[in-house]
C-alpha positions in Angstrom: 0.0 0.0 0.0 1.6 3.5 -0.9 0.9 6.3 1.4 0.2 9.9 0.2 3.0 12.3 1.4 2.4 15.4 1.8 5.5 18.1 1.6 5.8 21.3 2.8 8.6 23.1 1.5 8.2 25.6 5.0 12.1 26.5 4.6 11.3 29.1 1.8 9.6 32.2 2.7 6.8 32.2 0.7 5.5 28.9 2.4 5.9 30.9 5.6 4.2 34.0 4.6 1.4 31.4 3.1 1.5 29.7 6.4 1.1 33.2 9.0 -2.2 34.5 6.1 -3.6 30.9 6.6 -3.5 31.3 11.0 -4.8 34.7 10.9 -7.9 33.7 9.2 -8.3 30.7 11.4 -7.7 32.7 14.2 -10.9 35.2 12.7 -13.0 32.2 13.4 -12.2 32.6 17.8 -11.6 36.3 17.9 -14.1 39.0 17.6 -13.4 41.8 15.0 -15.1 44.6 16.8 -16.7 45.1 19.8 -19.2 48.2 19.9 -20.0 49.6 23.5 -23.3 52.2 24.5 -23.3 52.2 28.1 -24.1 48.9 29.1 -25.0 47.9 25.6 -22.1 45.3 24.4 -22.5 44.2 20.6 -19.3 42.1 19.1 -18.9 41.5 15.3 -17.5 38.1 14.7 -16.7 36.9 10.8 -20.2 34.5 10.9 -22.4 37.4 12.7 -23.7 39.9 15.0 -23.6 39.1 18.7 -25.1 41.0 21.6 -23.7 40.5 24.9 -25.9 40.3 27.7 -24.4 38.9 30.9 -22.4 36.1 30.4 -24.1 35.2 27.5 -24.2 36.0 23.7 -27.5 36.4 22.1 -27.3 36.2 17.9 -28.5 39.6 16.5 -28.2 38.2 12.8 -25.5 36.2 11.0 -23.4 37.7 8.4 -22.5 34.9 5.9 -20.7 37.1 3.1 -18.0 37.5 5.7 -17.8 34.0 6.5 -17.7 32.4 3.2 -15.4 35.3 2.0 -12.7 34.1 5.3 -13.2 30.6 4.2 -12.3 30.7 1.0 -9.4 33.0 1.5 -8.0 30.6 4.3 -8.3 27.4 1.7 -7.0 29.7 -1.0 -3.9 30.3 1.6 -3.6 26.7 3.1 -4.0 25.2 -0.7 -1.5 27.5 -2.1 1.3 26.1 0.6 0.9 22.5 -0.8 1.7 24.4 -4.7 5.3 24.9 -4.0 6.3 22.5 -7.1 3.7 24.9 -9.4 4.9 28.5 -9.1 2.6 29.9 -11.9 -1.2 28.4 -9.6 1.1 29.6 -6.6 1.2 33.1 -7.5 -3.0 33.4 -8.8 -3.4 32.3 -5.4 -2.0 34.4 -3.6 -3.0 36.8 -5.5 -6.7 36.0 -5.3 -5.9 35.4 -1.5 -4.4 39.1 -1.1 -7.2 41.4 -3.3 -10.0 39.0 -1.5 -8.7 40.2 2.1 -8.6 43.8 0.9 -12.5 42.8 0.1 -13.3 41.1 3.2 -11.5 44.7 5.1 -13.5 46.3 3.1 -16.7 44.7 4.2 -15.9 44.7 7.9 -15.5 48.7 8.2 -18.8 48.9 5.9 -20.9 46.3 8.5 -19.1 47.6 11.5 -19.9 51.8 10.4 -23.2 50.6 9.8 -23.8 48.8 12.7 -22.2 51.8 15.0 -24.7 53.9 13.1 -27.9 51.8 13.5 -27.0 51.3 17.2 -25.4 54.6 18.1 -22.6 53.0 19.5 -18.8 54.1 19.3 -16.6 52.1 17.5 -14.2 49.9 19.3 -11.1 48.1 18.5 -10.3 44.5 17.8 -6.8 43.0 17.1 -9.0 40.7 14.9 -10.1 43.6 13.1 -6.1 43.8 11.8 -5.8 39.9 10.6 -7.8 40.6 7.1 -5.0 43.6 6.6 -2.2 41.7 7.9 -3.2 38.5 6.0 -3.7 40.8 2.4 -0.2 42.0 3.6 1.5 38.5 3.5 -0.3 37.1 0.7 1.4 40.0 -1.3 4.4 39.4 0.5 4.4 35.6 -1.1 3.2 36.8 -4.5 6.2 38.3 -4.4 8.6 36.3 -3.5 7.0 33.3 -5.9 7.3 35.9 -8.2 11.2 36.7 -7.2 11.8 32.7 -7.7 9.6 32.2 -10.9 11.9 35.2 -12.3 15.1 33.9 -11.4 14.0 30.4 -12.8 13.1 32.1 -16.1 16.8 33.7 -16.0 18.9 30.5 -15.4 16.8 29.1 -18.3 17.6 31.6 -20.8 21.8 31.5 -19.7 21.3 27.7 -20.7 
């Protein structure tokens, strides 16, 4: 019987970039992005919805799945792109697609979280979670680049042969 071996090639920096975008979305999935406060009024904005805090409990004030499908896909795209190492060119699209999605998904969490503040009359709060779709679009670009770096200087070997 042959078993499947899976490689990661976690010695080059684009796998590692990869690798830190693929744990900040996962961590998206524990941490809250925002937490809004009015008074006593605690509301928290997670990637898969609006919760309101009331004791020591959360109530669901409605679910937000474009967020959640949007952070899923961009953490496959990430871990998927890891296991590519030996196909620069599918590499590079995603990553790519990895970084302009978590501009996207930044860009829908300040739109949901000024229209929630708004709705609610609450002041916006701050999140580290609110940082990991930046930080995540920043390493994705990060590893488009250096994929890009690699796939360059494999083109230039080539053309010295």
């Amino acid at each position: 019987m042959k078993w499947v071996k899976f490689q990661i090639m976690i010695q080059r920096i684009q796998s590692l970039y990869l690798l830190i975008s693929g744990i900040l979305y996962a961590l998206l999935f524990w941490l809250p992005l925002n937490e809004m406060i009015n008074g006593t009024h605690v509301i928290r904005l997670y990637i898969y919805g609006l919760y309101e805090v009331v004791g020591d409990t959360q109530e669901i004030v409605s679910e937000s799945y474009p967020t959640l499908i949007l952070s899923t896909i961009a953490l496959i795209f990430s871990t998927i792109s890891i296991f590519l190492f030996k196909n620069r060119k599918a590499q590079m699209r995603l990553s790519l697609y990895t970084s302009i999605l978590s501009i996207g998904i930044a860009f829908l969490v300040f739109f949901f979280i000024y229209r929630i503040s708004d709705n609610n009359h609450t002041g916006i709060g701050f999140s580290v979670g609110l940082l990991f779709p930046i930080l995540s679009s920043f390493f994705s670009y990060m590893a488009f680049r250096a994929i890009k770096k690699d796939d360059d200087l494999i083109k230039s070997i080539d053309r010295i042969r």
